[in-house]
N, C-alpha and C positions, 0 to 999 in steps of 0.2 A: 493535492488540495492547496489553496493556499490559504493565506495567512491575514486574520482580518484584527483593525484595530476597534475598540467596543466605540471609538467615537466618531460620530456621522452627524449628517444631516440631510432631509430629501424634502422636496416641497413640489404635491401635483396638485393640479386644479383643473377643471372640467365642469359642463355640463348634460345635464339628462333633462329631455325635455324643457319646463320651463322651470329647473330648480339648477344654481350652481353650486358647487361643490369644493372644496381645498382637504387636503390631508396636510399636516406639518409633522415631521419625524424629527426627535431630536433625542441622540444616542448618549449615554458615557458611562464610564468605568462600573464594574458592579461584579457581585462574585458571581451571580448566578441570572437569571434572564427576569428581570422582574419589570412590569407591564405596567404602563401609569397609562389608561384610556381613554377619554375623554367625547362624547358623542353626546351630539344637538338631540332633544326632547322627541322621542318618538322612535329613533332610530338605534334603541337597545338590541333590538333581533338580530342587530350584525355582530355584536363584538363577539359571541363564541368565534365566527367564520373571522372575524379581525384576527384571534388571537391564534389559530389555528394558522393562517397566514403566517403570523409572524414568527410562530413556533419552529413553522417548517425551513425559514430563512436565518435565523438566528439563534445561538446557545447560550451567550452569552450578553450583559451589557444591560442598565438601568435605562430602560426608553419609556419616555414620554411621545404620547401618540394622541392628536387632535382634531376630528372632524368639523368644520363650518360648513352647513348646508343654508343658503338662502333663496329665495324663490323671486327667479328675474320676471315675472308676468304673473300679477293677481289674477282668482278668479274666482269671480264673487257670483254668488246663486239664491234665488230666495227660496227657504225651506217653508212650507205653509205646512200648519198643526191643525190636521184635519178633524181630531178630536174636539179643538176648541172652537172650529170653524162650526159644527156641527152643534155645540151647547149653544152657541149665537143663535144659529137657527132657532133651533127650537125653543130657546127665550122667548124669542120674537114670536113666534109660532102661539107659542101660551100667553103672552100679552094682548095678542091677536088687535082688537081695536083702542089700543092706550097708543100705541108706537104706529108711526108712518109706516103705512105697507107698503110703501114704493121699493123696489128693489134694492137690494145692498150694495153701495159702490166701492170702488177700489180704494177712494185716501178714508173711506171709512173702516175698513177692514184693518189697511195697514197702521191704524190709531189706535185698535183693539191691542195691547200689550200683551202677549206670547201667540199673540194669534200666527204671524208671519214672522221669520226667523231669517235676517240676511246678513251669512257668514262665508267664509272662502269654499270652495269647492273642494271637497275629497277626491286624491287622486284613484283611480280606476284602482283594483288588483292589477291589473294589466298592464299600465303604468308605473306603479308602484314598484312591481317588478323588475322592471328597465330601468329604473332611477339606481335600486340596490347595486342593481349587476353593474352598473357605470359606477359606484363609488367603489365599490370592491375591485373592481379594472385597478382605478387609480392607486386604489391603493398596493395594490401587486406593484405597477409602475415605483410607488414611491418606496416601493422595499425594496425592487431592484435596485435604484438610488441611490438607497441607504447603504445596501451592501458594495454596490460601486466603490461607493466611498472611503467604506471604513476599508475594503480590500487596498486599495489606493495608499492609506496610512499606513496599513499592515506590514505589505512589502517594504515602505520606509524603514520600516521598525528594524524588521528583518537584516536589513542591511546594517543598519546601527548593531544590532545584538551581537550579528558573525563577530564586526569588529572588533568587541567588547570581549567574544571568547577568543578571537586571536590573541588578543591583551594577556587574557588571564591563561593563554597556552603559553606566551612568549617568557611571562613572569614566574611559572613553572617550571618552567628549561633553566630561567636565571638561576631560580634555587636550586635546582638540579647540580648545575655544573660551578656552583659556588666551591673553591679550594676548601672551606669549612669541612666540606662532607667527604674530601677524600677519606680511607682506610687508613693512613698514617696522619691525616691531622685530627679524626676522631681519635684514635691511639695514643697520639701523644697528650691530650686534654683528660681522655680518659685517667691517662698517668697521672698527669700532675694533681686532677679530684682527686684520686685515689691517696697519692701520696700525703694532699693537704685533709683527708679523715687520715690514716691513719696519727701522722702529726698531731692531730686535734684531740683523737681518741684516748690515744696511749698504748690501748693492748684494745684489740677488735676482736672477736672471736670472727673464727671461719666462715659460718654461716651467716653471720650480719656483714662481713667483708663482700662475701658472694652478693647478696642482696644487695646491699649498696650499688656493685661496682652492675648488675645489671640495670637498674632502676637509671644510673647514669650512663647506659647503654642505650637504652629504651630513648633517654633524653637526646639522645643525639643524633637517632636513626632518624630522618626526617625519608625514607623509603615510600613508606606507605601512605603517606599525605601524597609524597609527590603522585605514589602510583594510582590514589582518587580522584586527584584533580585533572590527570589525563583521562581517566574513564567519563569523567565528567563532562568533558571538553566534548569528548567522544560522541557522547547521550545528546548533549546541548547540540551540534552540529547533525543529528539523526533527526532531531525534531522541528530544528528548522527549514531544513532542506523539504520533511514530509510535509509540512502545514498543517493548515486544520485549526481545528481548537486547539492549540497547546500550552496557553497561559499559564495553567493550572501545574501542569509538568512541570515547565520552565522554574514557574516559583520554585518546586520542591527542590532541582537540581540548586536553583539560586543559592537555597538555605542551605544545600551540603558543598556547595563552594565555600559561605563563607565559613562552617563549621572546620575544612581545614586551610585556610588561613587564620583563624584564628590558632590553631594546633600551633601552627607553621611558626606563629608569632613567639607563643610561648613557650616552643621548644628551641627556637633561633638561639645559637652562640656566635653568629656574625652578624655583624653592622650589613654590611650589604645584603644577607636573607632576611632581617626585621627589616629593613627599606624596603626589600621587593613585597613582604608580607604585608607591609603597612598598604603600597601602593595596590596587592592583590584587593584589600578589602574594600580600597575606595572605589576598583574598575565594580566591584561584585556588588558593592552598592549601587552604582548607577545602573548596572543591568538588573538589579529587581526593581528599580524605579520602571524603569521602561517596559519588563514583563507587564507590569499592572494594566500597562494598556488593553493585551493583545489578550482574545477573545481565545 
């Protein structure tokens, strides 16, 4: 599957018979798939099949979505109100010799106010039909588009991120293979803490000695950060390679990237492991900038 960015844009236009048509798609960032619709007066019956459309192309991303229908060829009809035509009559009728019996003519009827009614023509069912199926066409068109598009960003992204966790693999290995963490130079720091409590102390008893000197073991093992941030590397390089939606993932892995650099930061006893942690936090910042993109 691949990898789509939540920001696009798609623009179709078309006609049905003598009505044209535009769709405009305009994508971006958003936690969950929320729908701004927008649809010219009359033409409400579409947006469930709009949105159902859209549902089925998309998970993700704040889109605004905008129909213009205008009509290239009027067609005008005169509607006669036969009800009123008929109380005319029969006025006249019951007037009988007050009013000219000569036949009723045309600019006299059409002077009668609601008599004759000339307004655009209603499109057929049949018609109306074929108009629908032609904007919903487009708009299928404009969601392919749309998806085009953000696929297009997505892959970019993609590439950007691997980067980002080679970074934060390469800055793992630093702190990994930092002389800090040998067995004899934790040993020997160990020693010298130990030596500067007891010095401080006086007399320690046993069991606060133990304590102590674990608690500054604990301090020093930098192990199991390292051996997270490989699983995480791990995870991050699974989910890119798969695609799909996996913005949502991505963040989570983000947040336990930077959970241990931070660790890494405040258990650091060398300058070069707070340099590599410092510089871990700022690649781990840029990649959950960039997840927020990706759908």
């Amino acid at each position: 599957m691949t990898v789509q960015s939540m920001t696009g844009f798609a623009r179709r236009e078309g006609t049905a018979g003598r009505h044209r048509w535009v769709w405009e798609l305009r994508s971006v960032n958003g936690k969950g798939l929320d729908l701004r619709l927008r649809l010219p007066p009359g033409f409400e019956p579409l947006e469930a099949e709009v949105r159902r459309l859209t549902a089925a192309r998309l998970t993700r991303g704040n889109l605004q979505m905008s129909l213009s229908v205008t009509v290239a060829e009027a067609r005008i009809e005169a509607v006669l109100n036969r009800d009123a035509l008929n109380a005319v009559i029969a006025l006249r009728d019951e007037l009988g010799p007050l009013v000219d019996p000569s036949p009723l003519k045309l600019d006299s009827l059409l002077g009668i106010r609601g008599l004759v009614d000339i307004r655009e023509a209603e499109e057929s069912a049949e018609a109306a039909a074929e108009r629908d199926a032609a904007i919903l066409s487009g708009l299928e068109a404009a969601l392919d588009d749309l998806v085009a598009m953000r696929t297009g960003e997505g892959q970019a992204l993609v590439a950007v991120l691997s980067e980002q966790v080679r970074t934060i693999e390469r800055l793992a290995a630093v702190v990994e293979q930092d002389p800090s963490r040998s067995p004899e130079e934790i040993a020997r720091r160990l020693a010298s803490q130990v030596a500067t409590l007891m010095d401080a102390a006086g007399t320690l008893d046993r069991d606060r000695l133990y304590g102590e000197v674990a608690l500054l073991a604990t301090k020093a093992d930098l192990r199991e950060e390292i051996d997270r941030l490989k699983a995480h590397v791990a995870a991050a390089d699974e989910l890119l390679a798969r695609g799909g939606p996996i913005g949502r993932r991505l963040d989570f892995l983000a947040q336990e990237f930077n959970r241990e650099s931070n660790t890494i930061c405040s258990k650091s006893n060398s300058a070069q492991v707070t340099a590599a942690g410092i510089e871990l936090k700022v690649v781990i910042d840029q990649f959950r900038e960039q997840i927020q993109n990706l759908e």
